[in-house]
C-alpha positions in Angstrom: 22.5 18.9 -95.6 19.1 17.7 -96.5 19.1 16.5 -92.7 20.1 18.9 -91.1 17.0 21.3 -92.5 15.0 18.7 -91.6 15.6 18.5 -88.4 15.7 22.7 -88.6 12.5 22.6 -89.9 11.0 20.4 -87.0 13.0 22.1 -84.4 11.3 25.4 -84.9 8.0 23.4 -85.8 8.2 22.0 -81.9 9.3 25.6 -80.9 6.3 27.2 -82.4 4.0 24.2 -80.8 5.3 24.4 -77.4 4.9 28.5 -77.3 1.3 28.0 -78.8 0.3 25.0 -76.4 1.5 27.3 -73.5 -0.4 30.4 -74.2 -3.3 28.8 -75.3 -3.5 26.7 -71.9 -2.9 29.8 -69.6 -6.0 31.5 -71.6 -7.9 28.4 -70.3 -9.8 27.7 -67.1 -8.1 26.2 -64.5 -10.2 23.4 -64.9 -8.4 19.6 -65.3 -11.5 18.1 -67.8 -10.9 21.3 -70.1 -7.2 20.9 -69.8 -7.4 17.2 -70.3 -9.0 18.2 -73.9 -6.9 20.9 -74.8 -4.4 18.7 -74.6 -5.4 15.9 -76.4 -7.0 18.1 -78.9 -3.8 19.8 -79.3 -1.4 16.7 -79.5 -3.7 14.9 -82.4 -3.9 18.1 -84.2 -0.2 19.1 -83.6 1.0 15.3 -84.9 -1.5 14.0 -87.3 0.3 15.2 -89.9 3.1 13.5 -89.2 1.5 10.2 -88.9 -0.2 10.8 -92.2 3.0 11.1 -94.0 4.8 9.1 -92.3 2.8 6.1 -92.0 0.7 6.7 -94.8 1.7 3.4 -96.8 0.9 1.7 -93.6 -2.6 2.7 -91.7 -5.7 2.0 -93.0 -6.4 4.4 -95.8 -9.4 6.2 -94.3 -7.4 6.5 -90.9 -4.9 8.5 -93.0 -7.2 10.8 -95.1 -8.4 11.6 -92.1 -5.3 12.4 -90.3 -4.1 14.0 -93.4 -6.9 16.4 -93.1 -7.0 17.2 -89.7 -3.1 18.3 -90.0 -3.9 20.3 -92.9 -6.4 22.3 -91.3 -3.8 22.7 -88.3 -0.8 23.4 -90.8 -3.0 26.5 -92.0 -4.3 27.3 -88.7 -0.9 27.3 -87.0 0.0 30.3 -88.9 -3.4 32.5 -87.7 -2.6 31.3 -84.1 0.4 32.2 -83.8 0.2 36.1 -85.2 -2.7 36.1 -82.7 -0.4 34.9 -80.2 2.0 37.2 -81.0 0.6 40.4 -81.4 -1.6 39.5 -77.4 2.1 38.8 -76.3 3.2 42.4 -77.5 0.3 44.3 -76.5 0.7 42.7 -73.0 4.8 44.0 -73.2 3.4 47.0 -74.2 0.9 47.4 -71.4 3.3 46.3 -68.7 5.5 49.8 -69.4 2.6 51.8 -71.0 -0.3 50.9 -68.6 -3.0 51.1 -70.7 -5.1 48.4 -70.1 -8.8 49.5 -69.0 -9.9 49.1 -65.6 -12.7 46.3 -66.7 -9.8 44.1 -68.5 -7.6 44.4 -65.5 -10.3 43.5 -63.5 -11.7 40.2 -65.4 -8.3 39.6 -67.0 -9.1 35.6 -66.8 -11.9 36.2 -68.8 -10.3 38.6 -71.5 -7.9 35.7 -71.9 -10.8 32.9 -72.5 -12.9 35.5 -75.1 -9.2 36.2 -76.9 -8.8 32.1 -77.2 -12.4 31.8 -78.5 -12.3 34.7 -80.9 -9.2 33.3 -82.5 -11.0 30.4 -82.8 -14.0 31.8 -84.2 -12.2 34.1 -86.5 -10.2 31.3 -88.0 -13.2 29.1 -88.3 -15.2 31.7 -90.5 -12.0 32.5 -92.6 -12.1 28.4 -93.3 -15.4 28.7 -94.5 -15.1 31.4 -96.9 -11.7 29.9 -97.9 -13.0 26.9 -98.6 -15.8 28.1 -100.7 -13.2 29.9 -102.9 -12.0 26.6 -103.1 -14.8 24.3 -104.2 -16.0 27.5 -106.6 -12.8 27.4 -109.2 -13.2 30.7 -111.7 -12.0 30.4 -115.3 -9.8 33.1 -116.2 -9.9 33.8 -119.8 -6.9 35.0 -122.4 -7.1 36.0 -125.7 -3.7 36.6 -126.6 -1.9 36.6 -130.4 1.2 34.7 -131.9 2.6 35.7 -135.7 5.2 33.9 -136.9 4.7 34.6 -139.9 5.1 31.2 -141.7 1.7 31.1 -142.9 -0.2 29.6 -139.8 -3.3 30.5 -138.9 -6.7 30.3 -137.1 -6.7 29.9 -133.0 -5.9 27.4 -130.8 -8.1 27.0 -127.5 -6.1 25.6 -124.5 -7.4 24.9 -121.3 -4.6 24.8 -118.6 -5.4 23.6 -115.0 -1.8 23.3 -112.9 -1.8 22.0 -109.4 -4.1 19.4 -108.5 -2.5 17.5 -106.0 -4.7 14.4 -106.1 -4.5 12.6 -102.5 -6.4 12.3 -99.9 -7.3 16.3 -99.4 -8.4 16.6 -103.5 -10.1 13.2 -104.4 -12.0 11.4 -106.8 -15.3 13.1 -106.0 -13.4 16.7 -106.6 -12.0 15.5 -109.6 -14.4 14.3 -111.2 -15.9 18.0 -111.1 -12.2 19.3 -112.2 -13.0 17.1 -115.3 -16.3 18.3 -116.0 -15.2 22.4 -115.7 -12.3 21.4 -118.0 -14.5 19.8 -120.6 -16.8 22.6 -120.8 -14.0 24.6 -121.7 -14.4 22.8 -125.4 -11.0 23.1 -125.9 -8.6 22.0 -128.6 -6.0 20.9 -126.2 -5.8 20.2 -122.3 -2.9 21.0 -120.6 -1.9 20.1 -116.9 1.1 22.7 -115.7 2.5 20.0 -113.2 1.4 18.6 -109.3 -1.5 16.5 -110.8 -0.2 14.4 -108.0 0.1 15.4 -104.5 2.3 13.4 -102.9 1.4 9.9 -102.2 0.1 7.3 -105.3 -1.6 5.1 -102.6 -5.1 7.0 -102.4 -5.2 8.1 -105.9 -4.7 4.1 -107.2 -6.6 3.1 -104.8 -9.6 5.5 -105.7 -8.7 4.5 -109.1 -8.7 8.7 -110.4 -7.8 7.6 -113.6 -10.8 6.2 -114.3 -11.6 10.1 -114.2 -9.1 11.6 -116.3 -10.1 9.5 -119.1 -13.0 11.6 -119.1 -11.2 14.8 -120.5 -11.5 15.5 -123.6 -10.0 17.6 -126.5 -9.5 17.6 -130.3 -5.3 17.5 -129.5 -4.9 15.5 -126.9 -4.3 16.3 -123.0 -0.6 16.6 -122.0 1.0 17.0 -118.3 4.5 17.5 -117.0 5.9 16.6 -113.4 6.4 19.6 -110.8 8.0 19.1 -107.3 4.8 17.0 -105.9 5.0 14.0 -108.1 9.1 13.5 -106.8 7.7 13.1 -103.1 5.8 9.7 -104.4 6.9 7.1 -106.7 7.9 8.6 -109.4 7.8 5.3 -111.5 3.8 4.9 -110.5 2.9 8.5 -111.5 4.3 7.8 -114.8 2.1 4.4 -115.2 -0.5 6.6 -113.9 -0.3 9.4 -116.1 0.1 6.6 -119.4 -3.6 5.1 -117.8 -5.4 8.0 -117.5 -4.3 9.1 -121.5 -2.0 11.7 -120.6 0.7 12.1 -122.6 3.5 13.3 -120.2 6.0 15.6 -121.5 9.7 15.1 -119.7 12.0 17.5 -121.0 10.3 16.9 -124.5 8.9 18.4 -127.5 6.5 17.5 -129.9 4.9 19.2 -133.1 1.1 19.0 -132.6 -1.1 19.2 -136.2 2.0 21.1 -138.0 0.6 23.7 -136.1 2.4 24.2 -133.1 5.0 23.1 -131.0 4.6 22.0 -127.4 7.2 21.7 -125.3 7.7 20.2 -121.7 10.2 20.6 -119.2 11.2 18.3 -116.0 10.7 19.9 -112.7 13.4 22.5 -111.6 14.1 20.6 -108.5 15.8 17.8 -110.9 19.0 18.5 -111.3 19.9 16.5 -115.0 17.1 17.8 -116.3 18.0 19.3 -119.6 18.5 22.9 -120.9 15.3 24.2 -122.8 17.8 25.1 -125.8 18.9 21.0 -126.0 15.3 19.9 -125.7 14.1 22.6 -128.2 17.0 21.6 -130.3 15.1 18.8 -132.4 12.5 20.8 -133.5 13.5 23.4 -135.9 9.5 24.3 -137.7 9.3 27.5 -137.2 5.6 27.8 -135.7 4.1 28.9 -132.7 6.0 27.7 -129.2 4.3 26.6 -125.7 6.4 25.6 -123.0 5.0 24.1 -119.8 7.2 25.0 -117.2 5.9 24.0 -113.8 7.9 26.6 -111.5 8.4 29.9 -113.2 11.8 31.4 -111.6 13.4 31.6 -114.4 11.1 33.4 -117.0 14.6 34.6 -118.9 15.0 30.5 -120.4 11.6 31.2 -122.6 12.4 34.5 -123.8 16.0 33.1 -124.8 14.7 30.4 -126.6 12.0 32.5 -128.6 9.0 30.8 -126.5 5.7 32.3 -127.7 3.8 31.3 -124.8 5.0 30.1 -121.1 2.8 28.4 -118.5 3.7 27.8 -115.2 2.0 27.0 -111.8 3.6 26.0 -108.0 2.9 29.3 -106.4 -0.9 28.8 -105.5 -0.2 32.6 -105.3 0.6 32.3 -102.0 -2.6 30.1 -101.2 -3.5 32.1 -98.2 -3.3 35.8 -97.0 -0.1 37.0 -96.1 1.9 34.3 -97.6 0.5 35.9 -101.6 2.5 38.7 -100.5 5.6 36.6 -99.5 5.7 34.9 -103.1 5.8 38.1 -104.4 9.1 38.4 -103.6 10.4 35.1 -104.2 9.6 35.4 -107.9 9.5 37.6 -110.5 5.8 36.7 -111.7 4.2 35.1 -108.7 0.3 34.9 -110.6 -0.9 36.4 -113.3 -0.3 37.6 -116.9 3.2 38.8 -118.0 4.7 39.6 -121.3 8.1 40.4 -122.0 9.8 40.7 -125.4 7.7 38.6 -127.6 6.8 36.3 -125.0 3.5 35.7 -123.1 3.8 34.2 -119.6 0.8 32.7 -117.4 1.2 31.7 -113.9 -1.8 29.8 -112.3 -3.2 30.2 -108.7 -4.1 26.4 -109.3 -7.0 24.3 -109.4 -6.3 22.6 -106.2 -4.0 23.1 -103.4 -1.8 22.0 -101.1 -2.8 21.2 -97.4 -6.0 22.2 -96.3 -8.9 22.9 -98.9 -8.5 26.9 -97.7 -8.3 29.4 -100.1 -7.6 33.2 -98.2 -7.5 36.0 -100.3 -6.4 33.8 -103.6 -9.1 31.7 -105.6 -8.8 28.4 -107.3 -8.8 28.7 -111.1 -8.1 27.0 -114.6 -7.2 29.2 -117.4 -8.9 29.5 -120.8 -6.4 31.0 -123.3 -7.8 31.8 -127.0 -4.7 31.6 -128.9 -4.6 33.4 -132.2 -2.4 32.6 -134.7 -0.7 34.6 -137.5 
């Protein structure tokens, strides 16, 4: 099955190429140097991606950071063509029934094409540049929320939560080590990494030795991580060697009492399939004091609630990452980003801190979180 949406998934990919390469060139100059370039342009953009992943463990590491991040920048990019692709496409429809067209466009319609292609272009281009600056300029959301148990604990607990990192070859070493300076400023009692630390490949981020980094973070309580989907792409068995070496106490469908004033708890990715329920994992823990839960995907807010979970925090959206896709996540769970509280349980869902294919942020923003916790 897993197959068969693959090759799906690279069926319409190759659909969406071809119809893309075939508009784009007839908006072009029938000129063979410029068409030589388009398509050469085109192809390494189209397929770099591809090589990246797939030969990633192979190619010289700098060949594939940079093939990594020419295919990201397409990845995104591929979506903004193609609306504008689309929406020419029907206006032309349109205009063949409806006649509409000016007498100037009709009359330079070769040129109307090439200033359509370049605008796109252009467009896309200055949307990468503000995206990327609400990238590289992570805000730190803060949240003072309260917790009474009643059992006699109190004071606050300051937490500093950064989810979705994706260290690779798009976030590296010189990005993290600035991740580990914001996170240290927060002066936090405890660090707290909501899952994709990794990205998908161990190979640049041993090699880069981005340990050496996290080592760097710290916090009265410790700093504790769980796995999301990201880390299962790699080796699983180096991002756990990885995580021990970088003093990260990772947190696999476990739960821990921290100062006898808390309880953390951890939970395996969603996507594994033996993971175990949160009422078995909670099940060894019977203090009756404040609970945390990391949870790095957060369809299925009803498990904390059930389970008397003062306080879940999720990531894996990257709320959408970039304009309209916020608006698709919406829909595909019940708290896509943001601040929720049902019953007596507060929820948090991160944007991220980094991000998954190109370093593009369109109408979302890169973030930790900073939650004052008050207690009794």
């Amino acid at each position: 099955m897993n197959r068969i949406a693959i090759l799906i998934a690279l069926a319409v990919y190759g659909g969406i190429n071809f119809y893309l390469f075939k508009r784009s060139l007839q908006a072009l100059p029938p000129n063979a140097l410029v068409h030589t370039i388009f398509i050469i342009v085109f192809l390494v953009s189209s397929l770099s991606f591809f090589f990246a992943m797939g030969l990633g463990n192979v190619l010289p590491l700098g060949l594939v950071t940079v093939l990594e991040n020419i295919g990201a920048y397409w990845v995104i990019g591929l979506l903004y063509f193609i609306l504008a692709a689309l929406f020419f496409d029907i206006i032309r429809v349109f205009n063949h029934f409806l006649n509409f067209y000016p007498d100037w466009i009709t009359a330079n319609y070769e040129k109307v094409k090439l200033i359509s292609f370049l605008s796109v272009i252009l467009v896309f281009t200055l949307f990468s540049i503000v995206g990327n600056y609400r990238f590289r300029h992570p805000e730190v959301r803060q949240l003072n929320l309260v917790v009474d148990k009643g059992e006699g604990v109190t004071g606050s607990i300051t937490i500093a939560i950064a989810s979705d990192v994706h260290l690779g070859n798009i976030i590296r070493k010189h990005r993290l080590k600035k991740y580990v300076e914001l996170l240290n400023r927060q002066n936090a009692n405890i660090i707290l990494f909501a899952g994709d630390l990794i990205d998908h490949n161990m190979r640049p981020v041993e090699a880069k030795k981005m340990d050496e980094e996290l080592r760097g973070l710290k916090a009265r309580y410790g700093v504790y991580a769980i796995f999301g989907n990201h880390e299962y792409y790699g080796d699983i068995k180096k991002a756990t060697e990885f995580y021990a070496r970088s003093g990260i106490t990772l947190l696999r469908d476990t739960a821990l009492i921290i100062d006898n004033r808390f309880i953390l708890a951890g939970r395996d990715d969603i996507s594994q399939h033996r993971r175990k329920s949160l009422d078995t994992i909670l099940s060894g823990v019977t203090a009756r004091l404040p609970r945390i839960l990391l949870e790095h995907n957060p369809a299925r807010l009803g498990d904390a609630q059930k389970n008397n979970i003062d306080l879940q925090l999720s990531g894996h959206t990257h709320n959408g990452q970039i304009f309209p896709l916020n608006y698709f996540v919406k829909k595909l769970y019940p708290l896509p980003y943001g601040y929720q509280k049902s019953g007596n349980t507060h929820y948090y869902v991160s944007s991220g801190l980094g991000l998954w294919a190109a370093p593009v942020r369109i109408g979302t923003q890169s973030e930790i979180v900073r939650i004052n916790l008050t207690l009794g």
